[in-house]
LUMDREN-300198 format. One line per 5 residues: for each residue x, z, y of C-alpha. Coordinates in nm, 3 decimals, padded with zeros to 5 digits. Each point is the difference from the previous one (the first is absolute). Layout:
% LUMDREN-300198
X,Z,Y; ...;
% end
This chain:
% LUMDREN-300198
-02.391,-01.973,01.800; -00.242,00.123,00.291; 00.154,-00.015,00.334; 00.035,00.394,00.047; 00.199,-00.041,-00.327;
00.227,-00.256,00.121; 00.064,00.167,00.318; 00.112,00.280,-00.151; 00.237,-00.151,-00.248; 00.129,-00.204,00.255;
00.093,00.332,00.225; 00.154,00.173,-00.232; 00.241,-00.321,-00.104; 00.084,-00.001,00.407; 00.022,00.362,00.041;
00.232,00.050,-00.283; 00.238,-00.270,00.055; 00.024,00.079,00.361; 00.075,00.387,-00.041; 00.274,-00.110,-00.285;
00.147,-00.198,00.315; -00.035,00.242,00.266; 00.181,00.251,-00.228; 00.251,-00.278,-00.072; 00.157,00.074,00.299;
00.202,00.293,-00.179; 00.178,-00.180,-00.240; 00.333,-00.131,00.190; 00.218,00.046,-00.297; 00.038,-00.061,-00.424;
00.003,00.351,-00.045; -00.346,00.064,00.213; -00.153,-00.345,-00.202; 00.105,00.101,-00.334; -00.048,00.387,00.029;
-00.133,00.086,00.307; 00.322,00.169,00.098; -00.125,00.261,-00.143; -00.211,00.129,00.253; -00.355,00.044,-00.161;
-00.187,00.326,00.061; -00.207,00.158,-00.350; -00.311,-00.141,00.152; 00.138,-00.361,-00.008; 00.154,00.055,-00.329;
-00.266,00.140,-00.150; -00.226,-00.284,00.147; 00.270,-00.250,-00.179; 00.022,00.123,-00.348; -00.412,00.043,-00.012;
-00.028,-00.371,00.172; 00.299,-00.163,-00.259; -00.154,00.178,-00.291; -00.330,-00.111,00.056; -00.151,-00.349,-00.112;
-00.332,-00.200,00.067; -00.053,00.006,-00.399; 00.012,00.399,-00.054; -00.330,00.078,00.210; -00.195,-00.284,-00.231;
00.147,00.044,-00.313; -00.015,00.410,00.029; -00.364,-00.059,00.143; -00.110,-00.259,-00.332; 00.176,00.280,-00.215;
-00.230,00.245,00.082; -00.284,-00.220,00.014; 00.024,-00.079,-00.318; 00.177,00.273,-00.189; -00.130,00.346,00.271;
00.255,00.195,00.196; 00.222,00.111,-00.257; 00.128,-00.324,00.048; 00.180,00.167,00.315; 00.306,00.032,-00.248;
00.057,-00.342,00.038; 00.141,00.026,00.351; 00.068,00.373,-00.075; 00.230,-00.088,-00.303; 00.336,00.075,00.283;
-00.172,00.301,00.157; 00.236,00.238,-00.209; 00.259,-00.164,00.103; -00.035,00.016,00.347; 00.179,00.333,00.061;
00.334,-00.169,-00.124; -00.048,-00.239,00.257; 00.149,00.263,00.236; 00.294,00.104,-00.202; 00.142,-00.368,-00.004;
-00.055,-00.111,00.333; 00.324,00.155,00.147; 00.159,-00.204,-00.281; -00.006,-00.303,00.209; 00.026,00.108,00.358;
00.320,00.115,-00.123; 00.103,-00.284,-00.176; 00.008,-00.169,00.352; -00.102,-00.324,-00.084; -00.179,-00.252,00.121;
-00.145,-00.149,-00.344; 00.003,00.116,-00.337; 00.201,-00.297,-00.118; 00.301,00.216,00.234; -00.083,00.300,-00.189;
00.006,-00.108,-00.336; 00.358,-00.163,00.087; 00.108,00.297,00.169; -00.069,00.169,-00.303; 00.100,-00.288,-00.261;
00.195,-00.247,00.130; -00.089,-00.305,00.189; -00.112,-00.221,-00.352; -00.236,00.252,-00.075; -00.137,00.031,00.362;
-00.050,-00.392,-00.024; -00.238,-00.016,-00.340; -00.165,00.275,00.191; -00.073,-00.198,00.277; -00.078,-00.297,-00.213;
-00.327,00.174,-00.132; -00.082,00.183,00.396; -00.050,-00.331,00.118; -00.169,-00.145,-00.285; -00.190,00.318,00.002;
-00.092,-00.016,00.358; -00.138,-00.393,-00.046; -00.209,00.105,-00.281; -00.183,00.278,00.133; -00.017,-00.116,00.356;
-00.175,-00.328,-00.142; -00.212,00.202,-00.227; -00.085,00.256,00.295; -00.110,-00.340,00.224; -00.216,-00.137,-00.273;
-00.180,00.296,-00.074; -00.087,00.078,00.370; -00.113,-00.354,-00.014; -00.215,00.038,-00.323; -00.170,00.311,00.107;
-00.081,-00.121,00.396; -00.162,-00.354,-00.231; -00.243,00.173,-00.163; -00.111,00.292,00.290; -00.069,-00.328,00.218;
-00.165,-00.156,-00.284; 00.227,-00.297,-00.010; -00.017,-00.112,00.340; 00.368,00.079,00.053; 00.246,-00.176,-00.223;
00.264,00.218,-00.127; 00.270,-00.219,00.026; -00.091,00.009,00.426; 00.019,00.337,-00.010; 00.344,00.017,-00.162;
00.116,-00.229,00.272; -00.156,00.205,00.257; 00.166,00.324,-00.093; 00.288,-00.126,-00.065; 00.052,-00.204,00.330;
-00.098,00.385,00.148; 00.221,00.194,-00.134; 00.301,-00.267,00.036; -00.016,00.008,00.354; 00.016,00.336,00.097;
00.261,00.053,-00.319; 00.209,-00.276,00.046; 00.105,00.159,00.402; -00.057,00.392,-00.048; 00.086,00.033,-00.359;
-00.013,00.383,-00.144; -00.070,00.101,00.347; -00.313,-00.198,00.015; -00.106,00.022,-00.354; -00.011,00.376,00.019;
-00.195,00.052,00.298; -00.238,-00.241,-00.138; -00.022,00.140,-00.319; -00.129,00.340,00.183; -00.287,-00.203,00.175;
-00.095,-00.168,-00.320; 00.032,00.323,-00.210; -00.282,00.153,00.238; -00.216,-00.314,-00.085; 00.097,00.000,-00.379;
-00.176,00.346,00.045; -00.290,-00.103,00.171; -00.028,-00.232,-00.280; -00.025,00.221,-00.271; -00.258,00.223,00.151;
-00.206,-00.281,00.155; -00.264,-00.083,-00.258; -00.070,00.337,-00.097; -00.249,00.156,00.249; -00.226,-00.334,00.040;
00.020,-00.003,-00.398; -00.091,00.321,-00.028; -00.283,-00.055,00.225; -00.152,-00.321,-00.185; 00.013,00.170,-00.328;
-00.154,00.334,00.113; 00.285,00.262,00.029; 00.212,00.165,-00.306; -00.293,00.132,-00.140; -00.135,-00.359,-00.075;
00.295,-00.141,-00.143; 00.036,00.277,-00.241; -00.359,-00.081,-00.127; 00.088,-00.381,-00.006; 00.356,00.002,-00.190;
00.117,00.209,-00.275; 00.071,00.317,00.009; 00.387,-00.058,-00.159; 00.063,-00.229,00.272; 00.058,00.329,00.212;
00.242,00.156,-00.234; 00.387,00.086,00.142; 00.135,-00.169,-00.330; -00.090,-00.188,-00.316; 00.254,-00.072,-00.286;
-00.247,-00.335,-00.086; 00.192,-00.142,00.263; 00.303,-00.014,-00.142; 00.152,00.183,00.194; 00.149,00.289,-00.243;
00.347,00.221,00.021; 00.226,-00.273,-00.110; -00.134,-00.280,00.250; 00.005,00.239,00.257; 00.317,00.128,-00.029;
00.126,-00.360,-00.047; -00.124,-00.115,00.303; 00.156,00.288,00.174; 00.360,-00.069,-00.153; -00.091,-00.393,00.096;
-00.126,00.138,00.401; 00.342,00.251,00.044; 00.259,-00.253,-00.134; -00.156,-00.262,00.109; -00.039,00.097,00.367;
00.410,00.042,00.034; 00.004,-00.386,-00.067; -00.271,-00.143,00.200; 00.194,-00.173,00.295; -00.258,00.134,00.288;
00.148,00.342,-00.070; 00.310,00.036,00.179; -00.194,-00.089,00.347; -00.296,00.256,-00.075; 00.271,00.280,-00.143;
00.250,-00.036,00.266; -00.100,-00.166,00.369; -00.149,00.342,00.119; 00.198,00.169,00.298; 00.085,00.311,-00.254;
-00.025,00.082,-00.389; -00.307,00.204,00.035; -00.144,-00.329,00.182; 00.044,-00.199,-00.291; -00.119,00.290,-00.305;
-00.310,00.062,00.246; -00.062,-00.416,00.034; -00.042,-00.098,-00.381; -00.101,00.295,-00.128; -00.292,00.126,00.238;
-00.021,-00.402,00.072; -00.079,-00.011,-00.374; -00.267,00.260,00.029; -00.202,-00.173,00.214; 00.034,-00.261,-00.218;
-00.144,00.248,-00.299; -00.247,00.142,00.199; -00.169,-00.371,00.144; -00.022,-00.065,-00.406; -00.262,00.292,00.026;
-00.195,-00.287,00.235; 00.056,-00.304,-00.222; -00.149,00.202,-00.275; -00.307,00.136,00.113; -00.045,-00.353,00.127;
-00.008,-00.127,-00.322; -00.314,00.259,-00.137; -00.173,-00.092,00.297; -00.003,-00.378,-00.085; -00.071,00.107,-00.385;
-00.339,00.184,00.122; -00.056,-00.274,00.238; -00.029,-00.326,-00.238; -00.218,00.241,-00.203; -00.255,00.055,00.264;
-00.006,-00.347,00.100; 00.029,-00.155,-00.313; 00.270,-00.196,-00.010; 00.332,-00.151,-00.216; 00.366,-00.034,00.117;
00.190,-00.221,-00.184; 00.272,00.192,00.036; 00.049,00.380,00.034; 00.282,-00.133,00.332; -00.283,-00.154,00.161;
-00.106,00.358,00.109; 00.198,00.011,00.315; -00.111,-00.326,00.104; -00.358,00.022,-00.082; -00.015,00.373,00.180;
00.146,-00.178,00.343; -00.230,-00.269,-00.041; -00.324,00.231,-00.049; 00.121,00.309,00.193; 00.174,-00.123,00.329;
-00.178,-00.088,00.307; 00.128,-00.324,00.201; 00.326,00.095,00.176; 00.099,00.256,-00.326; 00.018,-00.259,-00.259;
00.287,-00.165,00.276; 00.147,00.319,00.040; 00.015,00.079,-00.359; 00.185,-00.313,-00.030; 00.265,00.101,00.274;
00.041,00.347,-00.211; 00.019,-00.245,-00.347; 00.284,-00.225,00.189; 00.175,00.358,00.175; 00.053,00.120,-00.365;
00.238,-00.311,-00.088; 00.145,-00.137,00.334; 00.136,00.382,00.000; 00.162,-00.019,-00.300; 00.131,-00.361,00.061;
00.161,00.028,00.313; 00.203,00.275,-00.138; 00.077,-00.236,-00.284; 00.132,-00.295,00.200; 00.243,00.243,00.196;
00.086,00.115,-00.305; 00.053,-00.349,-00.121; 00.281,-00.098,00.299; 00.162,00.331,-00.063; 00.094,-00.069,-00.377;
00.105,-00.365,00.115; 00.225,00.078,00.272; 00.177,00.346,-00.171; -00.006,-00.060,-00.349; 00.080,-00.327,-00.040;
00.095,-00.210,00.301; 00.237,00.309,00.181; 00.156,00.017,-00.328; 00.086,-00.294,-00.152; 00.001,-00.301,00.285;
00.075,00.249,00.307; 00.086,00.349,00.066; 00.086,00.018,00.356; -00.353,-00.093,00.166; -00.069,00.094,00.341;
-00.301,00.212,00.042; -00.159,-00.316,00.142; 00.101,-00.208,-00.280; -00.200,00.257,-00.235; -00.281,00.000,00.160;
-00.067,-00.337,00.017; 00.054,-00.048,-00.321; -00.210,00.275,-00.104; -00.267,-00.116,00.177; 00.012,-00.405,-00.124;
00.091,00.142,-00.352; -00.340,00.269,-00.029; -00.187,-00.307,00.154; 00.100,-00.272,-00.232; -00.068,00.218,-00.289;
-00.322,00.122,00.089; -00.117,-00.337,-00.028; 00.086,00.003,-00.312; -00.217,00.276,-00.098; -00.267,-00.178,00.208;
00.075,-00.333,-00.237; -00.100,00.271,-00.322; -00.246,00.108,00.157; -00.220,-00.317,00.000; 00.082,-00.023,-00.358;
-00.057,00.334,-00.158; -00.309,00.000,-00.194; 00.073,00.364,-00.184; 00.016,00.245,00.313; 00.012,00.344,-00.249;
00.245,-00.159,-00.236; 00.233,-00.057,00.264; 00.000,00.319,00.148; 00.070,00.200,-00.318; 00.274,-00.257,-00.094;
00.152,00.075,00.327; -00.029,00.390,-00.100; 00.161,00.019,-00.355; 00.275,-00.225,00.129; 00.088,00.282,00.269;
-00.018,00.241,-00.246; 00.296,-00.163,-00.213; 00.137,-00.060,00.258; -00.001,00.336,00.153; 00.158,00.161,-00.349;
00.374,-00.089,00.145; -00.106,00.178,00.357; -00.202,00.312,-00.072; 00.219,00.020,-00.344; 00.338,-00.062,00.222;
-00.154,00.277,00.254; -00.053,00.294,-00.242; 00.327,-00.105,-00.145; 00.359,-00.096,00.105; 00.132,-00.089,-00.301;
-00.213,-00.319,00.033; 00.217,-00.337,00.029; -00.075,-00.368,00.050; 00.017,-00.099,-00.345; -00.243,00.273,-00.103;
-00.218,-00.083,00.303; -00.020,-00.411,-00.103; -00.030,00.113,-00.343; -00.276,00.227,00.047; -00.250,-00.299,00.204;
00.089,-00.228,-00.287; -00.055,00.267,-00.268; -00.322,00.040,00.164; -00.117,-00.391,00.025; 00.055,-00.073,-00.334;
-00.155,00.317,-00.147; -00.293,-00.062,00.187; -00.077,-00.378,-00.036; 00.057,00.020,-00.382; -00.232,00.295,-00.052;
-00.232,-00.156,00.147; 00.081,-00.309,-00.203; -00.017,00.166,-00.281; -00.350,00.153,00.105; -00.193,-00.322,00.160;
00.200,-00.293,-00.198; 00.038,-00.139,00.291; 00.231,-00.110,00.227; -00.113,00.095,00.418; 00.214,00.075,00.276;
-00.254,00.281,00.098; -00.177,00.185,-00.297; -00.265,00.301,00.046; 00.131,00.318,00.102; 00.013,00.226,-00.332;
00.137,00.350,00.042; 00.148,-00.074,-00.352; 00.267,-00.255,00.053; 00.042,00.116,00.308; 00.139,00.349,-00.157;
00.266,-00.181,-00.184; 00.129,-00.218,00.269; 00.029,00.281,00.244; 00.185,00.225,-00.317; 00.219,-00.303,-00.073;
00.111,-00.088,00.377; 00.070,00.360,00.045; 00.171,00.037,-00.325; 00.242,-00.303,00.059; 00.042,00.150,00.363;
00.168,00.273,-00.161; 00.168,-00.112,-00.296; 00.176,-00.286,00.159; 00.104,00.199,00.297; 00.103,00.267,-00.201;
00.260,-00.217,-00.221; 00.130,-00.245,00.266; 00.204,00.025,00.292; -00.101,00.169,00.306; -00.062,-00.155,00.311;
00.319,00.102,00.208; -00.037,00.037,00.360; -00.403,00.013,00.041; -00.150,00.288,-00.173; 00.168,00.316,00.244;
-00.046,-00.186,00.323; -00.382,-00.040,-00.070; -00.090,00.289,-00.125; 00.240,00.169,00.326; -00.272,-00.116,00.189;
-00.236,00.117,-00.204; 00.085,00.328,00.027; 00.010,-00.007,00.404; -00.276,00.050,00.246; -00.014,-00.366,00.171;
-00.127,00.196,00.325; 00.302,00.174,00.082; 00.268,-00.214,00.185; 00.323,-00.107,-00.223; 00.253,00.212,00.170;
-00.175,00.299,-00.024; 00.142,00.276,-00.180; -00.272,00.138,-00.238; -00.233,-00.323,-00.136; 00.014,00.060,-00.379;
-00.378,00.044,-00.026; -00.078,00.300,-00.154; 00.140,00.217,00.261; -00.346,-00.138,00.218; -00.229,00.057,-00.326;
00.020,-00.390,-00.056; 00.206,-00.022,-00.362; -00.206,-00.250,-00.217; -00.157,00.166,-00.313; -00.046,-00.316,-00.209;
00.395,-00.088,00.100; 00.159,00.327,-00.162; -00.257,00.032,-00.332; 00.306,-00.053,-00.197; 00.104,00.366,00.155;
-00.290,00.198,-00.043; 00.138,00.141,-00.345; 00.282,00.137,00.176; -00.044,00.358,00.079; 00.171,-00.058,00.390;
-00.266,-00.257,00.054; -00.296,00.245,00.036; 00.208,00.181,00.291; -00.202,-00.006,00.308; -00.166,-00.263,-00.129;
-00.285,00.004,00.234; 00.199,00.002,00.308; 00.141,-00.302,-00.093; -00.284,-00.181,-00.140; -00.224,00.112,00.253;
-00.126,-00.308,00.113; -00.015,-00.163,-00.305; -00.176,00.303,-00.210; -00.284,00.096,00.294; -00.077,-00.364,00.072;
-00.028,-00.069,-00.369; -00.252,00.298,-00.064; -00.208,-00.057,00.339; -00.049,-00.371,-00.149; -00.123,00.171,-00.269;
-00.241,00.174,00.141; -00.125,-00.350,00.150; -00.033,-00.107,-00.334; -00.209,00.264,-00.114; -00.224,00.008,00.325;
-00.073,-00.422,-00.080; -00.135,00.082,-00.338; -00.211,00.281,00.068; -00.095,-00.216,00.332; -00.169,-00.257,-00.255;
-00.118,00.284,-00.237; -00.173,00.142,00.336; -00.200,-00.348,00.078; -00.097,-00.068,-00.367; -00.184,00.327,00.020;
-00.232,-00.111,00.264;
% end
């Protein structure tokens, strides 16, 4: 790479690394590595949900989407936008859980066996995508360079970053991080589009140069129709209560309103810098057409773009924003990683009474070890996208037994094991049946997708419903459900409607009873304004991208 380039790169590996240190300094204790202790203002939450959610590969493959197929291809990163208003209805459901992992959650809520298969998949889950995440930072950064970087060096690289700081300042230092390198992710989306603009001659030219439908809002051609969508909706809300990462972006924030503001405004941004990818993408369309020229491959978009578009000194510090979108998201992961270890399955079943120190040792040795794991996938993985929407559906079966035991107590362990099983097989012979043959990761179909969802939630409730009850668990979670987690435990008022705090999506299984609609929106106030104002966020995106396709 030119020297600028290099210098650049090289800064932003220092820089990083040495603010994750300097902020290390804060974490003294387990609970401030594996949550923070739960100090994190809405700005640093919101800065850790957009950073976690957001990968190297979304920018390029959003960006070859709409180079090839126009901006209705939006919908392809938009698919969860509907869903993002729910994001602030379950967020309390966590906080209150007060956990540390999900794995505690789950057993708080089913019994230590089911807590464990739980686990089981979270840390598989977190060594797939984490090695998926590496290598397709690594693919992209290949190609913008034009080979001149290997992307095997650059998953050692980032990795060897983000371990450091990680590995001493844990949540602490992955969240403050993760605010830096959500402003960059930012930067990134938006960088290519005024010098693009300018070699191809302004809106006016690329209109003239690409067809007109590649400006339309939405195009069924895509395959994108009713059914898909609302598939990949089901697949985005229950999945989401599964995905390990959750319980740290849901519940680290200093108050409940910290963590509903951090994922679901965090989540926005996220929406909105998909407006940036996009219009990137019909900017390189008109631009191969003016200058003549064939990509191989409509994901060579991004990479050609920083190659053409970038001055000296850009190209390096698109490459910092490319590496800020993953090392984000992985050093969340690897605290993650120690956390499930040390609570879920070492505490439990080799030794309960660990000092604090104990913990976070371990923690720390067992989110390092396993990270090189995902680092050993990583220079294997040849199918980046097929990994990542393996990763997906499995959180969605898996998420059946927790959004399914959340709506309804009557939920047990058998039902819950049931249910993922139900699921597995349903799916995998489907699509059996379908393909004729035999893959551990098939195509996403909305089809067989349906029936494994139906079937999981089906068994949920059928085996619950005719088997014994899980004695003992199922009132003292849902007690703390139903309090506010900011008022101290000896206080004398802290069930959590008397603040405006119940949980809608906790009492559904009320709202047919007359009594239920009493002062409903006192209680619910947080819940029902915070849901509608998301709404309106919503609604303000769309017509946002209406707005620009006009131009």
């Amino acid at each position: 790479m030119p020297v600028l380039d290099t210098v650049v790169l090289i800064t932003y590996f220092i820089a990083i690394t040495a603010y994750g240190l300097w902020v290390s300094r804060k974490s003294k204790s387990s609970d401030e590595f594996f949550r923070g202790g739960r100090s994190f203002r809405w700005w640093t939450m919101m800065g850790q949900a957009f950073g976690t959610g957001t990968h190297a590969e979304m920018p390029v493959s959003q960006t070859g989407a709409a180079f090839q197929g126009g901006f209705a291809t939006i919908w392809y990163q938009w698919k969860n936008l509907l869903i993002t208003p729910f994001y602030w209805l379950i967020a309390p459901w966590y906080r209150r859980s007060d956990c540390t992992t999900i794995g505690e959650m789950v057993s708080s809520r089913y019994g230590r066996r089911v807590g464990l298969i739980y686990t089981i998949f979270a840390i598989a889950f977190f060594v797939f995508i984490m090695g998926s995440m590496l290598q397709g930072a690594a693919k992209v950064i290949s190609i913008a360079t034009g080979g001149t970087v290997s992307s095997n060096m650059v998953v050692v690289l980032m990795t060897l970053a983000f371990i450091v700081y990680s590995y001493f300042g844990g949540l602490v230092a992955a969240a403050h991080t993760e605010l830096i390198q959500g402003l960059l992710i930012i930067v990134l989306s938006f960088l290519l589009i005024p010098s693009g603009l300018s070699e191809i001659g302004g809106f006016q030219n690329m209109r003239e140069t690409i067809p007109e439908d590649f400006f339309d809002m939405y195009s069924p051609e895509l395959g994108l129709g009713f059914f898909t969508i609302i598939m990949l909706a089901v697949n985005g809300i229950v999945g989401i209560t599964a995905q390990p990462q959750i319980m740290s972006v849901f519940a680290t924030g200093k108050t409940e309103r910290g963590g509903r503001v951090g994922q679901t405004y965090g989540t926005f941004v996220k929406r909105f810098v998909t407006i940036g990818w996009t219009l990137t993408g019909l900017i390189v369309a008109a631009l191969v057409i003016q200058k003549g020229v064939e990509l191989e491959d409509p994901e060579f978009a991004f990479g050609y773009a920083t190659r053409i578009l970038l001055a000296p000194g850009l190209v390096g510090l698109m490459i910092a924003c490319i590496l800020a979108a993953n090392m984000s998201s992985c050093s969340n992961f690897m605290v993650n990683l120690g956390a499930l270890f040390v609570k879920d399955i070492y505490q439990p079943y080799f030794k309960e009474d660990l000092t604090d120190r104990e913990t976070l040792r371990l923690g720390r040795i067992a989110g390092l070890v396993l990270t090189l794991l995902g680092v050993l996938f990583a220079l294997t993985i040849k199918n980046v996208l097929a990994a990542f929407l393996f990763t997906e559906t499995v959180a969605a079966f898996m998420g059946i037994m927790i959004f399914g035991g959340m709506l309804w107590k009557g939920a047990n362990s058998k039902g819950a094991i049931a249910s993922v099983l139900i699921a597995f097989v349903v799916y995998y012979v489907l699509n059996y049946l379908d393909t004729g043959e035999i893959l551990l990761i098939y195509r996403w179909t909305p089809t067989p997708f349906a029936w494994a969802m139906l079937a999981g939630f089906s068994a949920l409730y059928l085996v619950s419903k005719f088997s014994t009850p899980d004695v003992g668990l199922v009132e003292p979670f849902f007690k703390k459900q139903q309090q506010f987690s900011e008022v101290p435990a000896d206080a004398e008022i802290m069930e959590a409607g008397h603040y405006g705090k119940a949980l809608i999506l906790l009492d559904i299984g009320g709202w047919f009873k007359k009594g239920r609609w009493n002062n409903f929106l006192k209680r619910y106030r947080e819940d029902f304004y915070g849901f509608l104002l998301a709404w309106v966020f919503v609604v303000g995106l769309i017509f946002l991208a209406w707005i620009i396709m006009q131009i």
